[in-house]
GUTOR-652855 format. One line per 8 residues: number of its first residue (from 0); their letters; for each residue x, y, z of N, C-alpha, C. Coordinates in steps of 0.05 Angstrom, whole numbers, always signed. Example, Ala and Ser with C-alpha at 12.3 -4.5 7.8 and 13.67 -1.06 7.14 Angstrom:
0> as> +264,-114,+156,+246,-90,+156,+264,-66,+156; +257,-45,+142,+273,-21,+143,+258,+1,+157 $
***
This chain:
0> xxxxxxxx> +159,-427,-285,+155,-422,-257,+139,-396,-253; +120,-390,-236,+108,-377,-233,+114,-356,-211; +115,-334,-222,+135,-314,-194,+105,-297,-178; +103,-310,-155,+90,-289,-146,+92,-263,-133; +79,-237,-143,+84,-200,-139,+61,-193,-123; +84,-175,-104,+62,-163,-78,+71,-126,-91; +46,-120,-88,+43,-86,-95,+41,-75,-63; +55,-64,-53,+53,-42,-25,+41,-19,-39 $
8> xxxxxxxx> +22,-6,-29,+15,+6,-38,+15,+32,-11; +37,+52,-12,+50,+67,+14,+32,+96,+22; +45,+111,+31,+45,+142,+38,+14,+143,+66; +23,+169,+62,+7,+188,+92,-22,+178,+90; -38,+188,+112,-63,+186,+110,-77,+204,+94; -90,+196,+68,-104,+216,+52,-91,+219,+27; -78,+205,+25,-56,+205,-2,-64,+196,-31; -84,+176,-18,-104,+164,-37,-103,+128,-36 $
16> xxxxxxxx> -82,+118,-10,-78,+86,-18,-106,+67,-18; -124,+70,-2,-140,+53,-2,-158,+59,-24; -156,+81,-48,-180,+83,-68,-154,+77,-91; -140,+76,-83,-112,+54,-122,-109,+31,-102; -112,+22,-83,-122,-7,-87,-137,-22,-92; -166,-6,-93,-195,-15,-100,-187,-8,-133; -173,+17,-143,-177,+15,-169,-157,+3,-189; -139,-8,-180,-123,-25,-187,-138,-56,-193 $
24> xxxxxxxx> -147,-58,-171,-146,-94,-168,-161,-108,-204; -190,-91,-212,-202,-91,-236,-176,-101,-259; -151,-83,-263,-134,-80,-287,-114,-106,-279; -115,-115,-250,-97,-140,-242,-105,-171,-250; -85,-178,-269,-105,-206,-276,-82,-216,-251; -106,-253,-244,-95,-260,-221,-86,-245,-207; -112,-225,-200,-100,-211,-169,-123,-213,-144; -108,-200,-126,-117,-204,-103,-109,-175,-87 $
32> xxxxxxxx> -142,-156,-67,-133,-139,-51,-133,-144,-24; -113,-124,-6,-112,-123,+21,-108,-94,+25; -135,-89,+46,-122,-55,+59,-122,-60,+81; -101,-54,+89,-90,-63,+125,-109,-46,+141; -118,-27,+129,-144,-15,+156,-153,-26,+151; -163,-39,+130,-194,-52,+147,-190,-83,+150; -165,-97,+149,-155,-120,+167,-150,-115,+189; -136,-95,+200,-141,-82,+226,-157,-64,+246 $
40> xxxxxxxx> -176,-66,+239,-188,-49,+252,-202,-58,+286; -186,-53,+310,-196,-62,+335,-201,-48,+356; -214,-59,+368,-225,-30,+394,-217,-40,+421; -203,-30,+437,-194,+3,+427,-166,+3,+419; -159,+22,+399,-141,+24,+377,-120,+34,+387; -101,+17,+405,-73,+26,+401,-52,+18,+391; -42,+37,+379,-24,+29,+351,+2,+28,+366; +5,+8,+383,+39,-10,+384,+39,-23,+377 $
48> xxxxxxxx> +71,-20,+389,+93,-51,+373,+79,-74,+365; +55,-84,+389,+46,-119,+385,+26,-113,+364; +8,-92,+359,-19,-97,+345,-5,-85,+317; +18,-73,+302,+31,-71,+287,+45,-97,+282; +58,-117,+293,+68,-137,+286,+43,-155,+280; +26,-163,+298,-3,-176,+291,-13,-168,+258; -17,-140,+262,-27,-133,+225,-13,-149,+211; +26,-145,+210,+37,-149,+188,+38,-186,+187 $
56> xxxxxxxx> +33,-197,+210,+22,-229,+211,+6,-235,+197; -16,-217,+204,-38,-222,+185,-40,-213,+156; -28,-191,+146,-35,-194,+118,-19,-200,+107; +10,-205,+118,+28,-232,+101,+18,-258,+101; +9,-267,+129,-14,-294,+120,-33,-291,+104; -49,-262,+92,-72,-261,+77,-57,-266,+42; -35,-251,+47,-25,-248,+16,-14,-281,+5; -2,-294,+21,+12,-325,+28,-17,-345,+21 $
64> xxxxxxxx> -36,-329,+23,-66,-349,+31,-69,-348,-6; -72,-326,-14,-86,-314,-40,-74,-323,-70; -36,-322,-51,-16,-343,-69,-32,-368,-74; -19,-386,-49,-38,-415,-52,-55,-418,-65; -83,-399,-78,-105,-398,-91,-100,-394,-117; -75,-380,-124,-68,-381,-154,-67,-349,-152; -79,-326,-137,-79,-307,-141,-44,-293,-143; -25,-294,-153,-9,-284,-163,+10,-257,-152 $
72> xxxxxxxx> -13,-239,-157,-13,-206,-149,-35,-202,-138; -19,-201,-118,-28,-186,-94,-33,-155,-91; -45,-148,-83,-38,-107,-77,-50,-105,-47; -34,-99,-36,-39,-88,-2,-27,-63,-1; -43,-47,+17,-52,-21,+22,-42,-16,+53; -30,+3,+60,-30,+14,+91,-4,-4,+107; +9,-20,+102,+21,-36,+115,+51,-27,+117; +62,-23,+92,+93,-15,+93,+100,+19,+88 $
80> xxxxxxxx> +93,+40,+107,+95,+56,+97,+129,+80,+110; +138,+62,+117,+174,+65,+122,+185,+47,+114; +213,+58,+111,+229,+26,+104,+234,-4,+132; +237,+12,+156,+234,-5,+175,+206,-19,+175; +185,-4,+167,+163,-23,+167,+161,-54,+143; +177,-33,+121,+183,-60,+101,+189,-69,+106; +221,-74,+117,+237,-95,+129,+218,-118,+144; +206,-105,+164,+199,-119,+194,+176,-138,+166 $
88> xxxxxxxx> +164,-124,+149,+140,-144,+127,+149,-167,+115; +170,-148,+101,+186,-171,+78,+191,-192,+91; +199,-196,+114,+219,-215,+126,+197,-244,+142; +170,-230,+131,+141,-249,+133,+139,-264,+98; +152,-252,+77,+144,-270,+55,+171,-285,+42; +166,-300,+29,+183,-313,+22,+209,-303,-2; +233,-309,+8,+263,-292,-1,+255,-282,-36; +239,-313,-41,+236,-302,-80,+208,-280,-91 $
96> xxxxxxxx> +201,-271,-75,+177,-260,-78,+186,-227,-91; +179,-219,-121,+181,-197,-124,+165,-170,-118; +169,-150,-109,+156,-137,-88,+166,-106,-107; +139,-95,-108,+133,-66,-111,+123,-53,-100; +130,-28,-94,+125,-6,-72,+124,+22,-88; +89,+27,-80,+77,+50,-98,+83,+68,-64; +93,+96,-65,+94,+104,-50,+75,+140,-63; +55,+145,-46,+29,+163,-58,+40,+190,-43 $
104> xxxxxxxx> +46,+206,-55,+50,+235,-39,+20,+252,-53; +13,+261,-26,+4,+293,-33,+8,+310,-13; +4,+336,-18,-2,+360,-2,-19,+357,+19; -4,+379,+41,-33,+371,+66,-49,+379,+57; -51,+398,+48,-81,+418,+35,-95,+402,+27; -91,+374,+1,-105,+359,-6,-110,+337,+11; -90,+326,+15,-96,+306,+39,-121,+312,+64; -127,+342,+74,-144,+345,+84,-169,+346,+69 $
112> xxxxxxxx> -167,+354,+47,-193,+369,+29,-198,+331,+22; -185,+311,+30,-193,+285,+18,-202,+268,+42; -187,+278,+68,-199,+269,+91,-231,+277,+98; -239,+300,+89,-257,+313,+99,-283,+303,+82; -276,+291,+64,-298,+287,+44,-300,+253,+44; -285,+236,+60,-286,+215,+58,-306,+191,+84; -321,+175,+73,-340,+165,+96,-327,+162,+122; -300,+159,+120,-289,+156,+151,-289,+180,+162 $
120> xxxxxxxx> -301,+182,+192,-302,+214,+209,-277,+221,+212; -269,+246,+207,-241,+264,+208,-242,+289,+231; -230,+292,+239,-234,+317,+248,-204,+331,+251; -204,+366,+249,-177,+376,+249,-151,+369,+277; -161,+353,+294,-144,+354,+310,-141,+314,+303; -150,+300,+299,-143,+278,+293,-126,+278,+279; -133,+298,+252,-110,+299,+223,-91,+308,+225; -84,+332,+252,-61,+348,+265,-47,+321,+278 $
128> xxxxxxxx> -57,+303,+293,-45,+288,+310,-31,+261,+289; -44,+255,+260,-36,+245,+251,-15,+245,+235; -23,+269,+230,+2,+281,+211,+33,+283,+223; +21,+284,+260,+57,+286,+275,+65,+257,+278; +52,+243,+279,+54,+210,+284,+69,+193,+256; +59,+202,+228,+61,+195,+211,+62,+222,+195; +85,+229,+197,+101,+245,+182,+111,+237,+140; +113,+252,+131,+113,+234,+105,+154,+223,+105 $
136> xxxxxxxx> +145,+200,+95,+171,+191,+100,+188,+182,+71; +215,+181,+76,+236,+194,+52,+252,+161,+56; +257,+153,+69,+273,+128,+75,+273,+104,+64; +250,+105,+50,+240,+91,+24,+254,+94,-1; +253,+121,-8,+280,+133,-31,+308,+125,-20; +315,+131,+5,+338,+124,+4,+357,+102,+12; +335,+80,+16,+346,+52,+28,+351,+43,+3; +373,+25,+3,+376,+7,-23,+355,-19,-12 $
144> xxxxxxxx> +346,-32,-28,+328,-43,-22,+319,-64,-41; +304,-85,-43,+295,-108,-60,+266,-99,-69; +264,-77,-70,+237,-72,-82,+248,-51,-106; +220,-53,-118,+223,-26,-147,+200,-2,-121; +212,+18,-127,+206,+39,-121,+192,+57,-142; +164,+62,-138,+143,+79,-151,+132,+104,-144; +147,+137,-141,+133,+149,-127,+124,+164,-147; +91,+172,-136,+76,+188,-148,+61,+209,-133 $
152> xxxxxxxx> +68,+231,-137,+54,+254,-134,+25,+256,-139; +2,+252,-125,-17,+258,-130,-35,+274,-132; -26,+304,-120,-50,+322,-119,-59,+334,-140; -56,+339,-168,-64,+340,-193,-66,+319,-213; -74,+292,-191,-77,+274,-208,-110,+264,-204; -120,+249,-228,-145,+240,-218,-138,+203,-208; -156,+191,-204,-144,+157,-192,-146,+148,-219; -155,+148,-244,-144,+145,-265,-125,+152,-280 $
160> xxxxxxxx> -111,+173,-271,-93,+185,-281,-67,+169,-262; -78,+166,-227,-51,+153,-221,-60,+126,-229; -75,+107,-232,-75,+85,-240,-58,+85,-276; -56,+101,-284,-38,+95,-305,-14,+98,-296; -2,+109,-285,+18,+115,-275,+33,+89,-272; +11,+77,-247,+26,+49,-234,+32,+37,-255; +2,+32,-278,+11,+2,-310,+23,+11,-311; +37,+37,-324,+61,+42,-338,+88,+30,-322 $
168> xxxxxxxx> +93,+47,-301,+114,+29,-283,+118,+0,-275; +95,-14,-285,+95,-40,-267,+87,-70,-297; +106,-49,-328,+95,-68,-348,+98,-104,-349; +114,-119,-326,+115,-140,-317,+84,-151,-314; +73,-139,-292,+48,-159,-288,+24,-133,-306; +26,-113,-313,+3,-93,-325,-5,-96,-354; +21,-106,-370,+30,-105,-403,+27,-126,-412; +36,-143,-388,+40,-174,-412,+23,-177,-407 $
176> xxxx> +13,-204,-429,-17,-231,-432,-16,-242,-413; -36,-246,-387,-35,-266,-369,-28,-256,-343; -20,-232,-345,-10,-212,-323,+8,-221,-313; +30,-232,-322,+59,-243,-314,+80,-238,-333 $
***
């Protein structure tokens, strides 16, 4: 039987999720990416309840789609980054689905010095406003939960350095032949 694995790939804005999901997907046999910003992206951007439930519609139907195709492992980016956000996700895929959750910490210092250099426009009062909105969150560590839990510290890491990190933790689909 073939088990299919969804990678969350968590934390703040600037942490690094959407550049270890691009550099992951390469080392993923049968895989498949999703970064919820740029499945979501709508104008004009207000981030409630409905266009939050809409996202997680949509990239549980994207991940559900990629299954069907044989793609296996999945890695989505931006989507579960509380445990209530998991919950409200999980409860879009199916009960047998094994599910890992990379949760990315860094420093604001870095998190800014990564905002600032990145093609998306930043500015200090967006990143002030983001930072109160999306606070870094702990609830993840302490929910018991149906996921494996991965946290990595990133601000003295390079994305190859956290991309080892993840194979190491994740020797199920990273280690074996066949990526299963």
């Amino acid at each position: 039987m073939v088990t299919n694995n969804v990678i969350l790939i968590a934390g703040q804005e600037g942490a690094g999720k959407s550049t270890l999901v691009r550099a992951l997907l390469p080392l993923t046999c049968a895989g498949a990416q999703i970064d919820a910003e740029d499945v979501g992206q709508v104008n004009p951007c207000l981030m409630d309840t409905a266009l939050l439930q809409l996202l997680r519609r949509n990239v549980a139907q994207l991940v559900l789609n990629f299954w069907a195709a044989g793609y296996r492992n999945v890695i989505a980016g931006s989507i579960a980054n509380t445990h209530s956000e998991y919950v409200a996700f999980r409860g879009l895929l199916p009960p047998d689905t094994r599910v890992y959750l990379v949760q990315l910490r860094a420093s604001r210092a870095v998190r800014d010095r990564r905002r600032m250099t990145r093609a998306k426009p930043s500015t200090a009062a967006w990143r002030d406003h983001v930072d109160l909105v999306d606070p870094e969150d702990t609830s993840l560590r302490s929910a018991s939960a149906d996921y494996r839990l991965i946290v990595i510290d990133t601000d003295d890491l390079t994305i190859d350095e956290t991309v080892a990190q993840v194979v190491r933790a994740i020797p199920e689909i990273y280690e074996s032949e066949g990526g299963d």
